[in-house]
C-alpha positions in Angstrom: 90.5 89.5 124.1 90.3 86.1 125.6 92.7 83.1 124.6 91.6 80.9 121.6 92.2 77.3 121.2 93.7 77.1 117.6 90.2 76.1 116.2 88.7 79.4 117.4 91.7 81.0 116.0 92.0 79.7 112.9 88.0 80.2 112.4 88.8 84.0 113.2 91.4 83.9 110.9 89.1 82.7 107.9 86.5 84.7 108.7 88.6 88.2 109.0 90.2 86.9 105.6 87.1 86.2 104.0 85.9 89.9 105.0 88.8 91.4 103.8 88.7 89.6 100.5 85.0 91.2 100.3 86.4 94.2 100.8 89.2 94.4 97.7 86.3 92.5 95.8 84.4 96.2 96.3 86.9 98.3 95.3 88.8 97.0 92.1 85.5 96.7 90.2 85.0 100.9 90.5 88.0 101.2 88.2 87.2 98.6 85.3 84.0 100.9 84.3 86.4 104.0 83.8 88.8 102.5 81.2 85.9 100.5 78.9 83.9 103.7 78.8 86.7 105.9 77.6 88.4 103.6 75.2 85.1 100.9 74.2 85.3 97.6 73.3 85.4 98.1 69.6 88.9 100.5 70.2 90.0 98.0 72.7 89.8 95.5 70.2 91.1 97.2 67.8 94.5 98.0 69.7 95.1 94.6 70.5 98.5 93.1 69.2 96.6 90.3 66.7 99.6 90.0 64.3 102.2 89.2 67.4 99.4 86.6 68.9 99.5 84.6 65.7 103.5 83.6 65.3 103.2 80.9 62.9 102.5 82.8 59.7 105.8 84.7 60.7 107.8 81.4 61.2 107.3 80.1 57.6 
């Protein structure tokens, strides 16, 4: 390893960033197709909480 002046550091820096970020970029996607094949979009739908997101017919 050889000393960097801060520019060559701080351009490491990015770059082993931006590889990591590639890397959790690859692996969260392999768990969204699990959960919309076993519940669907129609069910998903279907259990989401509509009457809570609309408050203002409860207020009157």
């Amino acid at each position: 390893v050889t000393n960097l002046t801060p520019n060559q550091a701080a351009a490491q820096a990015i770059q082993l960033f931006s590889q990591e970020a590639r890397l959790c970029d690859g692996t969260q996607p392999s768990k969204v197709p699990r959960t919309s094949l076993e519940s669907g979009p129609a069910s998903l739908a279907k259990s989401l909480p509509s009457k809570s997101m609309n408050p203002s017919s409860s207020v009157e």
